[in-house]
MDTraj code that builds the backbone (N, CA, C; nanometers):
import mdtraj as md
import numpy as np

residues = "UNK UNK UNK UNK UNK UNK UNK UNK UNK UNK UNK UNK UNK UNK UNK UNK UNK UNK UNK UNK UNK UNK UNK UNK UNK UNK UNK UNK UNK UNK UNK UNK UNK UNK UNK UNK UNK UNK UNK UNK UNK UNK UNK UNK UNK UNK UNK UNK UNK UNK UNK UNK UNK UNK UNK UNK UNK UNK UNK UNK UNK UNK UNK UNK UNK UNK UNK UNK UNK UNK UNK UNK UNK UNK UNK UNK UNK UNK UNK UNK UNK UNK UNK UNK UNK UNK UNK UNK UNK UNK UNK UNK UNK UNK UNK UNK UNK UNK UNK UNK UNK UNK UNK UNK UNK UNK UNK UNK UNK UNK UNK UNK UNK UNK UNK UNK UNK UNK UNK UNK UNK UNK UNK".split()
xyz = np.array([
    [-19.4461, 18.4732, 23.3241],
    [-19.3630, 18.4514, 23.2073],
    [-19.2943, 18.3142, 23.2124],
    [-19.2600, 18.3042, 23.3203],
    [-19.1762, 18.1792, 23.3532],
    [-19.3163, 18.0229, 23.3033],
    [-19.4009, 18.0643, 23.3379],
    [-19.4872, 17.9427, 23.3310],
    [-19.5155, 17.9285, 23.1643],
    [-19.5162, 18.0335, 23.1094],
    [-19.5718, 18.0093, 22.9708],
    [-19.3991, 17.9948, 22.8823],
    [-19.3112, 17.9939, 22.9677],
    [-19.1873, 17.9493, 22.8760],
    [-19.2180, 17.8121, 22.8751],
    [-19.2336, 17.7380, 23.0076],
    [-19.2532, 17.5671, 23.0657],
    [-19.3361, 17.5239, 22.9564],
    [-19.4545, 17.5668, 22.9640],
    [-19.5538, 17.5273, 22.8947],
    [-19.5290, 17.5066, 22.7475],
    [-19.4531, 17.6475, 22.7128],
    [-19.3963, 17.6273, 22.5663],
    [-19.3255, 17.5314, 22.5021],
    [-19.2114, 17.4675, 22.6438],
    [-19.0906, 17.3737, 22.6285],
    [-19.2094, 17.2503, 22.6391],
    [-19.2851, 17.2183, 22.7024],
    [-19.3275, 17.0955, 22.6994],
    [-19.4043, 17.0419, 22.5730],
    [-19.4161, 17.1502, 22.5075],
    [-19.4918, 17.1460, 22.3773],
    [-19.4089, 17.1241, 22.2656],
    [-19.3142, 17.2082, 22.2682],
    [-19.1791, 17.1618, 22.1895],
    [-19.1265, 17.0010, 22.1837],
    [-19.1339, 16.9815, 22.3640],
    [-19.0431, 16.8226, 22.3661],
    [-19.2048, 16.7012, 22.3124],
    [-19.3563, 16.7203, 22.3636],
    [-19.3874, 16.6835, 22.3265],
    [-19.4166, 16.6614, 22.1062],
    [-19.4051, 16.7888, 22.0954],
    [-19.3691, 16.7325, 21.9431],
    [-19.2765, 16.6686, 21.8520],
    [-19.1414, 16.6712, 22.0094],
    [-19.0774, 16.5585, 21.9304],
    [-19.1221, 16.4239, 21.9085],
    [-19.1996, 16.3760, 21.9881],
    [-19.2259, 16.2594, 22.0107],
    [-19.3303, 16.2113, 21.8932],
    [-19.4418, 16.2997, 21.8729],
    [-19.5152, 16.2794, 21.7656],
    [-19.4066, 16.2718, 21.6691],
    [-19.3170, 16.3175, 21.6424],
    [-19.2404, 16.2919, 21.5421],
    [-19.1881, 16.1350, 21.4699],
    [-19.1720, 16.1172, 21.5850],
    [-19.0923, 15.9677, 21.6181],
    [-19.1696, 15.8373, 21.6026],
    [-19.3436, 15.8621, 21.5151],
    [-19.4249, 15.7305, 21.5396],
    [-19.3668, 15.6531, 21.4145],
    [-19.4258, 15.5347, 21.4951],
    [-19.3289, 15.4651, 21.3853],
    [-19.4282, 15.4251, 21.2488],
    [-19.3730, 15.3956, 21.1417],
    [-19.4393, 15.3597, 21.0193],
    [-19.5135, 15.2514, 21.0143],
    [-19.6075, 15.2443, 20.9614],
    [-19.6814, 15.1477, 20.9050],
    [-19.6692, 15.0261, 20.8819],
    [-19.5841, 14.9474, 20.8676],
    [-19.5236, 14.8471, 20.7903],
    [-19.6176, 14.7634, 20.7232],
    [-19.7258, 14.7202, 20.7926],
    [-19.8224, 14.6343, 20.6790],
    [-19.8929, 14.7223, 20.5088],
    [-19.8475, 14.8412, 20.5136],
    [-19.8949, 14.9319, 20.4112],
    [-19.7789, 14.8784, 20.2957],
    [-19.6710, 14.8983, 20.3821],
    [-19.5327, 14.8577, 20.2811],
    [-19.5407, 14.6760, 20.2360],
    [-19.5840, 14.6290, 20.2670],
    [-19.5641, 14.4595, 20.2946],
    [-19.6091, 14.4331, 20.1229],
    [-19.5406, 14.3440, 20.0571],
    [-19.6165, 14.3161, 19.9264],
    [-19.7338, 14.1962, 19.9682],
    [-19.8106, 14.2169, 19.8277],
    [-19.9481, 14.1128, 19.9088],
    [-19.8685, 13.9352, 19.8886],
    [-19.9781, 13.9322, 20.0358],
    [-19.9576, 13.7581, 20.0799],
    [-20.1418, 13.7032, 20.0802],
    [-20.0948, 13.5914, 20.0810],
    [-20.2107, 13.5117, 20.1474],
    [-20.1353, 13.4510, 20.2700],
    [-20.2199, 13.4789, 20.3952],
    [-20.1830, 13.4561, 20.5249],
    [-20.2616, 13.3913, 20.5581],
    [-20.1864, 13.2607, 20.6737],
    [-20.2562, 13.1810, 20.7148],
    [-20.2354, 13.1835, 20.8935],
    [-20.3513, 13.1911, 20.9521],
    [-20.3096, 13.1997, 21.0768],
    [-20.3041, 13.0525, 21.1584],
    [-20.2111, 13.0293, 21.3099],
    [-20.2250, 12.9187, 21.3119],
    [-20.2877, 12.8544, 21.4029],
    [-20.3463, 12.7555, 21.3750],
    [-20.4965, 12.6558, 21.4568],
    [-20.4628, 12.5436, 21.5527],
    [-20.3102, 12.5167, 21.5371],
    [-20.2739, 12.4039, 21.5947],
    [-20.1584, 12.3299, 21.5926],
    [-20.1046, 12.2971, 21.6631],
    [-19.9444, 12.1827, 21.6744],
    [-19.9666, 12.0870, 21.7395],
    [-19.9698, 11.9448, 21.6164],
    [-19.9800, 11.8339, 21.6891],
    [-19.8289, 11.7512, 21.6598],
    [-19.8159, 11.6830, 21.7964],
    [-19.6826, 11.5776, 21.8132],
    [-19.7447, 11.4570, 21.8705],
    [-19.7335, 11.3839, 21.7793],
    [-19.7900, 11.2357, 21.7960],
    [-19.9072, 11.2402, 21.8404],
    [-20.0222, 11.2039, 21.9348],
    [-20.1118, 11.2280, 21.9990],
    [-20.1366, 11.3280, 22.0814],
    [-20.0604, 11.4526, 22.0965],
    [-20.0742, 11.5679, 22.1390],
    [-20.0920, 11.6540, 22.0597],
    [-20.1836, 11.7556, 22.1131],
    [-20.2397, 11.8712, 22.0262],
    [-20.2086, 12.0066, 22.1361],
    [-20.1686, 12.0724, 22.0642],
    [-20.1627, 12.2447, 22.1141],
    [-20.2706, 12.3440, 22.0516],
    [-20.3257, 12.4117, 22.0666],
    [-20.4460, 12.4468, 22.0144],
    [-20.3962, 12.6307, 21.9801],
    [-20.4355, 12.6834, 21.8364],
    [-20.3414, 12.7947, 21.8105],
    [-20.3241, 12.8795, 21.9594],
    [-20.4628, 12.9385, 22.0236],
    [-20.4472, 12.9995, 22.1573],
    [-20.3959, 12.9735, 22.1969],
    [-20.3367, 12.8338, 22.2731],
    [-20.2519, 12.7851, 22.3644],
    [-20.1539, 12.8287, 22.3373],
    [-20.1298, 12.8059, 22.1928],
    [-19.9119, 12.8138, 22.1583],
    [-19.9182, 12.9853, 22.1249],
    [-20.0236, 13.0581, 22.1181],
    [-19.9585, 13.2129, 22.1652],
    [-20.0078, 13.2606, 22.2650],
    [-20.0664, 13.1581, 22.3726],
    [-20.0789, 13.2087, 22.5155],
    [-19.9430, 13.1353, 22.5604],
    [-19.8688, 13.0468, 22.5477],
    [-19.7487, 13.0032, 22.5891],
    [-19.6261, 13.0774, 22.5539],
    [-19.6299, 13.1279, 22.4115],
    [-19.4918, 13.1688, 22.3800],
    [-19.5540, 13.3230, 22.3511],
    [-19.6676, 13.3650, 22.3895],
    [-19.6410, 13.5405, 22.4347],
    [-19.6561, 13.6219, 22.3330],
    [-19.6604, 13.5618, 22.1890],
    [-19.6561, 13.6434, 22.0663],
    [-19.8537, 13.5980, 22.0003],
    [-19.8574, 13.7108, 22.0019],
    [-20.0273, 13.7047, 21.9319],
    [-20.0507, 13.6734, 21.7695],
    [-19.9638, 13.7133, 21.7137],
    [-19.9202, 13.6474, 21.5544],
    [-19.8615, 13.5790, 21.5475],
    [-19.9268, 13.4381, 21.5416],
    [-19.8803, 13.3176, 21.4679],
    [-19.8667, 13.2845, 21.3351],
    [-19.8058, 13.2806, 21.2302],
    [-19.9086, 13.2482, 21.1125],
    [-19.7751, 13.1966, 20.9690],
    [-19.8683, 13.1672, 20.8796],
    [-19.7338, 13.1530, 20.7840],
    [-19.8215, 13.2384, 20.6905],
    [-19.7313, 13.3035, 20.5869],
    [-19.7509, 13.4286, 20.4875],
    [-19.6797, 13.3080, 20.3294],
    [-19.7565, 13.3198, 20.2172],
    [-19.6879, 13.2745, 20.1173],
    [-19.6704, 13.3980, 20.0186],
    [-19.5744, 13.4572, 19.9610],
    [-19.5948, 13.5445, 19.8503],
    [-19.6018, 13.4959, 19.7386],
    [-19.6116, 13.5818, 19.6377],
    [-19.6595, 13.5258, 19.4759],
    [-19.5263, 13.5229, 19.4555],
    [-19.4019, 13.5561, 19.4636],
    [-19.2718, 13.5502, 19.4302],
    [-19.1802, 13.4069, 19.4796],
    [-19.2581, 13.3189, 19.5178],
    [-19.2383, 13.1744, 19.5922],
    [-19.1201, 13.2026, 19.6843],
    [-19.1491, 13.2819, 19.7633],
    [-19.0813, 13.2968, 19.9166],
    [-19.2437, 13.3392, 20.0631],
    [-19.1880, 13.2568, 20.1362],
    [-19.2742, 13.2735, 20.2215],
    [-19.2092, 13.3167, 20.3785],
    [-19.3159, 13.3009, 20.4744],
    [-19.2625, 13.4162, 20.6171],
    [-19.3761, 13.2935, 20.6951],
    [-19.2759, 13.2230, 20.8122],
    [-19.3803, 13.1566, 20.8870],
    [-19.3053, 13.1892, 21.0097],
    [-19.3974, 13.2744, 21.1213],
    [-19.3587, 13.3110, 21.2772],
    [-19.4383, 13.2057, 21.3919],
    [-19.3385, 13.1446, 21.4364],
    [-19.3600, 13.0359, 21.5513],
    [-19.3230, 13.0682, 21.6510],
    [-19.1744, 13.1716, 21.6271],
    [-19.1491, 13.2229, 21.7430],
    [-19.1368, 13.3757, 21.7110],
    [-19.0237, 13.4465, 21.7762],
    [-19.0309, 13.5589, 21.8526],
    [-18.9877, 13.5930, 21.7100],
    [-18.9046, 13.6202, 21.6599],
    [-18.8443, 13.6216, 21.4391],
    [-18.8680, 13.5257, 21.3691],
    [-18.9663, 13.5931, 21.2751],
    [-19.0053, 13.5049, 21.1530],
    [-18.8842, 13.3909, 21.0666],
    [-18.8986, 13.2849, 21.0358],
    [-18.8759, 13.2398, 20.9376],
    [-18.8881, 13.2747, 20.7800],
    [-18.7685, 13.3432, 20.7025],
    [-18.7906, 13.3516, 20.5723],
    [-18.7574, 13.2262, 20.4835],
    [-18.8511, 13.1922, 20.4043],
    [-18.8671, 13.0638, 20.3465],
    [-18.8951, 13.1056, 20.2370],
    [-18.8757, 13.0128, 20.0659],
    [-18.8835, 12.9849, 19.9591],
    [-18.9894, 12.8187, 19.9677],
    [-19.0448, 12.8830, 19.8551],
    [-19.2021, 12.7315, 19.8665],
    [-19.1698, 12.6825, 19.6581],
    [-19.2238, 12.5400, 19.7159],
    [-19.2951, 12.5204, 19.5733],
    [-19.3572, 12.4407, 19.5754],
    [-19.4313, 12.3479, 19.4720],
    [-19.5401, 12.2674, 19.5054],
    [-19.5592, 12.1793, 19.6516],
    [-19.4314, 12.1614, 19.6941],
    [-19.4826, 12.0383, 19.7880],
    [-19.4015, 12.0530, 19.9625],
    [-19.2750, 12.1753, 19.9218],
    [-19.1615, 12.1873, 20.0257],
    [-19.1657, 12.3048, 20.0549],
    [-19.1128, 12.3272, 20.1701],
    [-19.0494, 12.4908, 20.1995],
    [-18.9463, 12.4647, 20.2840],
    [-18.8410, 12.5945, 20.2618],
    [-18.6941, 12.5386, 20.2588],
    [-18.6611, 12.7047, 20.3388],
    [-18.5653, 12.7272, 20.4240],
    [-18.5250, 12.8296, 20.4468],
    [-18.4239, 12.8930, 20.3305],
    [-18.4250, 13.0143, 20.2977],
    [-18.3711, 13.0753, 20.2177],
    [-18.1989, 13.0095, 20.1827],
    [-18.1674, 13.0345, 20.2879],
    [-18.0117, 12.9984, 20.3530],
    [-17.9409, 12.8492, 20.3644],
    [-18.0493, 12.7675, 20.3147],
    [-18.0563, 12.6045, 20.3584],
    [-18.1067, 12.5743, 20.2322],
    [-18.0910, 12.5349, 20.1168],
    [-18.1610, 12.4683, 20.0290],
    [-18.2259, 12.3073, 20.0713],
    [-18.1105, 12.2808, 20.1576],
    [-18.0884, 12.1113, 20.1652],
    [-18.2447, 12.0578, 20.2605],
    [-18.2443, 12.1652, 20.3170],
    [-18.3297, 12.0821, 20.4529],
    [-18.4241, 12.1215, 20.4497],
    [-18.5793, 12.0764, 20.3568],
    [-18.6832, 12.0597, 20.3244],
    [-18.7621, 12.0178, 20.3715],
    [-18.8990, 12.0832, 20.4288],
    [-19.0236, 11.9907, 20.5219],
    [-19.1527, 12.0398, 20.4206],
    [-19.2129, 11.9391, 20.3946],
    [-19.3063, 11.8801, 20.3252],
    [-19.4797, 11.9982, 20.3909],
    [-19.5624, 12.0297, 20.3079],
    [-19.6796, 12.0509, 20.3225],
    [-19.7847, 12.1111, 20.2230],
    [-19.8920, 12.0884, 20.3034],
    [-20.0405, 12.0822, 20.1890],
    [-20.1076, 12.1864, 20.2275],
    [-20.1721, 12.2051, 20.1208],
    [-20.2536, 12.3222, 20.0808],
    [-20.4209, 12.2531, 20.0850],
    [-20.5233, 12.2711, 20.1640],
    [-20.6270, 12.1845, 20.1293],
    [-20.7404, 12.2797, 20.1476],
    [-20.8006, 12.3651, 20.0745],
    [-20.9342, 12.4771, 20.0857],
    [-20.8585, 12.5937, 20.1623],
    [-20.9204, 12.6025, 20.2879],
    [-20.8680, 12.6927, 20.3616],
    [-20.7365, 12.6888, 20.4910],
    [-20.7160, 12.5586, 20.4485],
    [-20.6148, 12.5195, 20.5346],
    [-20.4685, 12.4916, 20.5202],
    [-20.3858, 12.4914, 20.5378],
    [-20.2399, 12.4930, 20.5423],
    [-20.1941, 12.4268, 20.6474],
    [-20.0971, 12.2974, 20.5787],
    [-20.0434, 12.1994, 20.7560],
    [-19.9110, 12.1571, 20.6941],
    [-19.8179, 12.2179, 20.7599],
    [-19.6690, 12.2234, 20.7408],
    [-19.6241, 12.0952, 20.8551],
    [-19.5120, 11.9557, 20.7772],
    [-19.4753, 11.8823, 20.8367],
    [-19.3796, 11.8960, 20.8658],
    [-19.2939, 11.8552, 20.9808],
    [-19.1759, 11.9196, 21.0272],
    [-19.1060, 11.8212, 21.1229],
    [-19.0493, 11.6918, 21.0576],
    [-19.0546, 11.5640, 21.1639],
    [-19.1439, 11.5038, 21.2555],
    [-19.1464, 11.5242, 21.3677],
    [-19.2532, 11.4762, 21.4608],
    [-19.3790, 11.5764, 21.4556],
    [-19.3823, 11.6931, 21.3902],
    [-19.4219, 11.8254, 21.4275],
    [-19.5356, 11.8392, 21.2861],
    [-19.6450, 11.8378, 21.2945],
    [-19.7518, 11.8835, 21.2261],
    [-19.7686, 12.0626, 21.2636],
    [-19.7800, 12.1272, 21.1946],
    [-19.8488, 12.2444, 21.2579],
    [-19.9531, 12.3061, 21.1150],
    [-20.0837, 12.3088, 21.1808],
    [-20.1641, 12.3543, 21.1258],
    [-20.1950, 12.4950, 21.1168],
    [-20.2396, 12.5418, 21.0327],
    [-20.3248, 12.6978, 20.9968],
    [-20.4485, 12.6931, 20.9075],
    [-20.5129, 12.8338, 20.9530],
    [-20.6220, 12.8570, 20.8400],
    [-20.6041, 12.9856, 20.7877],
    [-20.6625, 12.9956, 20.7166],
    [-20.6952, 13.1356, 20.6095],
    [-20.7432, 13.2591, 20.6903],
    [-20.6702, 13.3242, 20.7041],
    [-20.7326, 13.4905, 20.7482],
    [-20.7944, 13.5528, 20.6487],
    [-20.9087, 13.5520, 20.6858],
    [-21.0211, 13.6636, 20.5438],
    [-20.9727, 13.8153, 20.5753],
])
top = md.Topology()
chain = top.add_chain()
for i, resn in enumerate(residues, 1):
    res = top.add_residue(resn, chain, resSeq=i)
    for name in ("N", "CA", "C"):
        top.add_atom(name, md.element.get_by_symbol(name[0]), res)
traj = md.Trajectory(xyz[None], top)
């Protein structure tokens, strides 16, 4: 008796846990065009996308533009929320301080003072 109470309780605590998975979030996400990223160059140096998320540990690199002209670019560990328009993107919170970039086929290269950083198109 004693064993099939155990057995019972472990079944119990294991269904809490199924309880607890976490949601989806890319189901919830409104649509983007995402660009993943290929590269960071500083002056004659190049970082190659692998490198800068074998260095900084995060496997999603990328910048996201929405149709609502706000965009999401992760370089590091928390995304950047950004507002775009033809030629700038600006942090939400910052109107003032604007870095310049192009849109060219499948590519995307955000300027950022010394700091080029490139992306491409995720199909």
């Amino acid at each position: 008796m004693k064993r099939v109470m155990a057995l019972l309780l472990c079944l119990v605590l294991l269904s809490c846990l199924w309880g607890c998975e976490e949601k989806d979030t890319k189901a919830e996400e409104k649509p983007c065009t995402k660009y993943s990223l290929s590269s960071i160059i500083m002056d004659n140096m190049t970082m190659t996308g692998a490198e800068a998320r074998e260095y900084s540990g995060i496997n999603d690199l990328y910048i996201k533009f929405y149709e609502d002209g706000t965009a999401k670019m992760r370089l590091e560990k928390e995304p950047l929320h950004l507002c775009y328009d033809d030629q700038y993107l600006w942090q939400a919170d910052n109107p003032e301080e604007k870095v310049s970039y192009s849109i060219s086929g499948t590519a995307v290269s955000v300027y950022d003072g010394a700091f080029t950083y490139n992306f491409t198109l995720v199909q």
